[in-house]
N, C-alpha and C positions, 0 to 999 in steps of 0.2 A: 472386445473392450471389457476390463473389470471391472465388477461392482465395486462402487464406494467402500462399502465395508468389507472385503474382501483383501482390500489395500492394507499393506502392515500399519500397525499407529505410528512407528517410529517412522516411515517414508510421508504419510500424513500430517503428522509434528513438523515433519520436514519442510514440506508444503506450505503449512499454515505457516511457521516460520518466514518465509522466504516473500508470502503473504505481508504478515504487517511487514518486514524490514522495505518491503517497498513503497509503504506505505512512508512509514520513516523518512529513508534516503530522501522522495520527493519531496515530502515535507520540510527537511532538514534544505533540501536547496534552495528551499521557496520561504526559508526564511522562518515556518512553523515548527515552535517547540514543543516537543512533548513534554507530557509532566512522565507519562510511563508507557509501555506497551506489556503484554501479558500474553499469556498462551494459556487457556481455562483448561481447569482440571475434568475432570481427571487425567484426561490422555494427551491433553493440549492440541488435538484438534481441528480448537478453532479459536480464535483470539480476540484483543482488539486492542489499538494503540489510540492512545488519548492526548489530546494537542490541548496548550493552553488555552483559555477563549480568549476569544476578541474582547478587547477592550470596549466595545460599542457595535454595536448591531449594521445590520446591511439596508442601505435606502436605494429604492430601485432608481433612482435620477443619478445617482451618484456613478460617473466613470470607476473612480478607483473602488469602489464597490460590486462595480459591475465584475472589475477584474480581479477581485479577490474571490467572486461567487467562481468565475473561472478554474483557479486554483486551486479552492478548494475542488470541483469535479477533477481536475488532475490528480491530486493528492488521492482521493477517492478510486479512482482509474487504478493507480500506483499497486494495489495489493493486488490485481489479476494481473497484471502486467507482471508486476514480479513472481508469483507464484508460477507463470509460466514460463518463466525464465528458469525456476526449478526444475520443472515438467519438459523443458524442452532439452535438458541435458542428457547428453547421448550415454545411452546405457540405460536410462529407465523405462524397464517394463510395463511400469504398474499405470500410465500417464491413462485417467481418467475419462476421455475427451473430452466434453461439454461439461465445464466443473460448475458446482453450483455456490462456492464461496464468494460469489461477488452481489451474492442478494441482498446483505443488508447494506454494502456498501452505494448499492445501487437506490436503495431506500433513503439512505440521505441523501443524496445528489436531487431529492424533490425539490428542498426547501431552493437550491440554488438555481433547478432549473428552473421552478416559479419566478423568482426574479428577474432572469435574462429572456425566460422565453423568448428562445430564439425558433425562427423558422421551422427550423428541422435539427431536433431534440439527437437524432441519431448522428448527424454530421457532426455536432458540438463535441459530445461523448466519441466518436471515432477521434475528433481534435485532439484532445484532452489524453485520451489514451494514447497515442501516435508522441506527445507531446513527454507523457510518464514514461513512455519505453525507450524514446532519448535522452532521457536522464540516465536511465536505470543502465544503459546500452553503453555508458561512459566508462572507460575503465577502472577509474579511481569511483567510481557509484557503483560497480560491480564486486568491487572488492569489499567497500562498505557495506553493501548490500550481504554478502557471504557475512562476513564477520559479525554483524547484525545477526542474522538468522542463526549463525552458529550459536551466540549468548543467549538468544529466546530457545534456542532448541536444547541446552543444555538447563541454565537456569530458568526458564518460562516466565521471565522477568527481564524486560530493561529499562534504567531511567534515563532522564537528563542527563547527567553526566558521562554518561558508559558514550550514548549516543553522542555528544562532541567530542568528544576523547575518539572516536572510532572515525569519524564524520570528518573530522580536522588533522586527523595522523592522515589517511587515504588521500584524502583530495588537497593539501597541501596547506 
């Protein structure tokens, strides 16, 4: 297995790419806007896509709160789920194993899972991911998802716009 940095940047750019666009797509079906997504310099690496906020905070009694805390860990799931949808495409050498780009997204999914705490923190997260890979696993979310990562892998930038324009041509 290769070391991290051993891995070319452009197949890492690729990665992280493929990264937030899943992040995206999920988002985008669950109804969350971004305002942008980005790929950090210098080498674009590593990234992060940025959702508008809520209009009002999460109250733990609330159902529809419960199940927006839900969606966000989906949305959250979405960047390793799609990054391995990069990583599992035939022909790449370079596939990591055990990637460690899901740690900060794993670092917000506290706030959410404080609130539902639910029984078993790992069955939720297995849900939630099983749940982003059904999206991402769609064919018209797949294509979106490519054309997504191709704009953040070329330009290291994409907004609102780019994102329905891509999001609304694909899935109809």
């Amino acid at each position: 297995m290769p070391i991290l940095s051993d891995i070319p940047a452009d197949i890492r750019r690729a990665a992280c790419a493929f990264h937030e666009a899943g992040h995206i797509v999920v988002g985008w079906e669950h109804r969350r806007c971004i305002t942008h997504a980005w790929l950090r310099p210098p080498h674009g690496v590593s990234g992060e896509t940025c959702f508008e906020p809520y209009k009002r905070g999460f109250q733990t009694g609330s159902p529809i709160d419960r199940q927006r805390a839900e969606i966000e860990i989906t949305i959250l799931s979405a960047g390793y789920c799609g990054e391995m949808i990069y990583w599992n495409e035939e022909g790449l050498k370079w596939y990591p194993g055990a990637i460690a780009s899901h740690e900060d997204d794993l670092r917000q999914m506290k706030p959410y899972l404080a609130l539902l705490q639910p029984p078993d923190e790992a069955a939720l997260q297995a849900r939630c991911a099983n749940a982003a890979t059904a999206i991402l696993y769609r064919p018209p979310m797949l294509a979106a998802q490519a054309m997504i990562a191709r704009r953040l892998f070329d330009r290291r930038r994409i907004d609102r716009d780019e994102v329905d324009e891509i999001c609304g041509r694909t899935t109809g």
